[in-house]
C-alpha positions in Angstrom: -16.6 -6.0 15.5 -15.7 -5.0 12.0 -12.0 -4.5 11.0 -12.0 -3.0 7.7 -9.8 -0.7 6.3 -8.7 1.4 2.5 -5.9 2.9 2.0 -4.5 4.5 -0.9 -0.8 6.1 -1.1 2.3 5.6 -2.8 4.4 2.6 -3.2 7.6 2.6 -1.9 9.3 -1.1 -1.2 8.2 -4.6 -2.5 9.1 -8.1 -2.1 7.7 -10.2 -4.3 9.3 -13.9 -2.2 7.5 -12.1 0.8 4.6 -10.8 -0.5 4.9 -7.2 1.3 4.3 -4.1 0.6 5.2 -0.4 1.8 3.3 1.9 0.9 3.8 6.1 2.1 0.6 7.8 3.1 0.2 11.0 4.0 -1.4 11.9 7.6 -4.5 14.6 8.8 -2.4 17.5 8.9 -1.6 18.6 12.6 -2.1 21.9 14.7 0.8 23.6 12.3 -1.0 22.4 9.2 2.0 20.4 8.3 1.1 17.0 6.7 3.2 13.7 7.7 3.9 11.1 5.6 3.5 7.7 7.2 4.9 4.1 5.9 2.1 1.6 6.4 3.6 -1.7 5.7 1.2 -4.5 4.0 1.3 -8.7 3.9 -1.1 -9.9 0.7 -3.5 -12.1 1.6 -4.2 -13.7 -1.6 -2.4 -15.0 -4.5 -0.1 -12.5 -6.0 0.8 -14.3 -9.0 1.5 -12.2 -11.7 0.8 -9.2 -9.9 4.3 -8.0 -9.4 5.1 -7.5 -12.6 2.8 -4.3 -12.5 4.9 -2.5 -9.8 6.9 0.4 -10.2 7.9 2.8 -7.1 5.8 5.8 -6.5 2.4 4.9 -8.5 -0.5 5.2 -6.4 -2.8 2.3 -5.1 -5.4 1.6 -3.2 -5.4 -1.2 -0.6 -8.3 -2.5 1.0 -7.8 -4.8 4.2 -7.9 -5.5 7.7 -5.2 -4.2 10.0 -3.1 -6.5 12.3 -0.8 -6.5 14.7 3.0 -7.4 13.3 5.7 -7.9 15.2 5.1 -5.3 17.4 4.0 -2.9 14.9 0.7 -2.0 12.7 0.1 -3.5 9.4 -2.4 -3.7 6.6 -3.5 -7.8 5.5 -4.9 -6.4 1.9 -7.3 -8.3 0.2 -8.2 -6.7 -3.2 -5.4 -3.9 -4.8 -6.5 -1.5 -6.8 -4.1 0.6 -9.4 -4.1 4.5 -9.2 -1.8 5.3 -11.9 -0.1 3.2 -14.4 3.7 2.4 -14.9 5.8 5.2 -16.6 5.6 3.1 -20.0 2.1 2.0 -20.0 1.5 6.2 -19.3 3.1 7.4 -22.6 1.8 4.8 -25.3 
């Protein structure tokens, strides 16, 4: 059985000493055609070294993983991180 799974959406929390993610993603809108916003929590697989520098809350990424069960609860193990959009300051130079 394959267990792959991308997600892209917005990132909300960090910790770099835990190597987690939350990012907000936005559900299949429901009978009312209202959308949901969902907050998919994620453990990095590899290395992060240097890679939290580039965070800043609410730039889009894309995660691509497998999805495990945590404590109870959903979460993505991501494997490869892809940026979106760019920090506020890299945006405006």
């Amino acid at each position: 059985m394959v267990n792959q799974c991308i997600l892209v959406g917005r990132l909300i929390d960090w910790s770099e000493n835990e190597r987690t993610l939350q990012i907000s993603v936005k559900e299949y809108p429901n009978d009312n055609q209202n959308q949901e916003t969902v907050l998919i929590p994620c453990i990095l697989m590899s290395d992060a070294e240097g890679f939290f520098e580039h965070l800043e809350k609410d730039i889009t990424i894309g995660i691509k993983g497998r999805l495990t069960m945590e404590e109870e609860s959903m979460a993505l193990l991501g494997e490869k991180i892809t940026f979106i959009t760019k920090k506020k300051e890299e945006r405006t130079t």
